[in-house]
C-alpha positions as CSV (number, residue, x, y, z in Angstrom):
1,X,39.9,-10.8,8.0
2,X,36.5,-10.8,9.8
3,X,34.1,-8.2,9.7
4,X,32.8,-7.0,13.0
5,X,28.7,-6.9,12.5
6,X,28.0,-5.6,15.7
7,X,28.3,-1.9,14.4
8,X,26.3,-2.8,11.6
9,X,23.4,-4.5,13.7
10,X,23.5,-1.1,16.1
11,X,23.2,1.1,13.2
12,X,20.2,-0.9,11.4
13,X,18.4,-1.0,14.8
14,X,19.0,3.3,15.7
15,X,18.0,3.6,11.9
16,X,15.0,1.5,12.0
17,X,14.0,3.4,15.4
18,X,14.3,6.8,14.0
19,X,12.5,5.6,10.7
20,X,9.4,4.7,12.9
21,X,9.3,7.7,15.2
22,X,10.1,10.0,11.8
23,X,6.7,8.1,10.1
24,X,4.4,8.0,13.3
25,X,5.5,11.1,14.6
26,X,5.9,13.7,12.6
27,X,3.3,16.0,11.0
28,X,2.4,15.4,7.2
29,X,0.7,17.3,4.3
30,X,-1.2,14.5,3.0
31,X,-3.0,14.0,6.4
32,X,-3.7,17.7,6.5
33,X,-0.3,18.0,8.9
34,X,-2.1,15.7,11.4
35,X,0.4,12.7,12.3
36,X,0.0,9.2,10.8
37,X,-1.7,7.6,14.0
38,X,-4.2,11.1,14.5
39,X,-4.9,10.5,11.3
40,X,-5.7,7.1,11.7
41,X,-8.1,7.7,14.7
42,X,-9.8,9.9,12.8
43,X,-10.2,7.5,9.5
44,X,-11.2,4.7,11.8
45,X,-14.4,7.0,13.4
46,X,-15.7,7.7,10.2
């Protein structure tokens, strides 16, 4: 019997897509609630 991969492959790449905007996008307490990226600007100008 042969397993079908194509499912798997979709779920890894919605997964991996939800991961990134979850950890790029979304506010958190270590960076004072700023995002990872505004927090990066303003690391970067100091």
């Amino acid at each position: 019997m042969a397993i079908d991969k194509e499912p798997l492959d979709h779920a890894r790449t919605v997964i991996a897509a939800w991961a990134e905007g979850y950890n790029q996008s979304r506010p958190h307490s270590a960076f004072g609630y700023e995002t990872p990226a505004a927090f990066a600007v303003e690391l970067h100008k100091q």
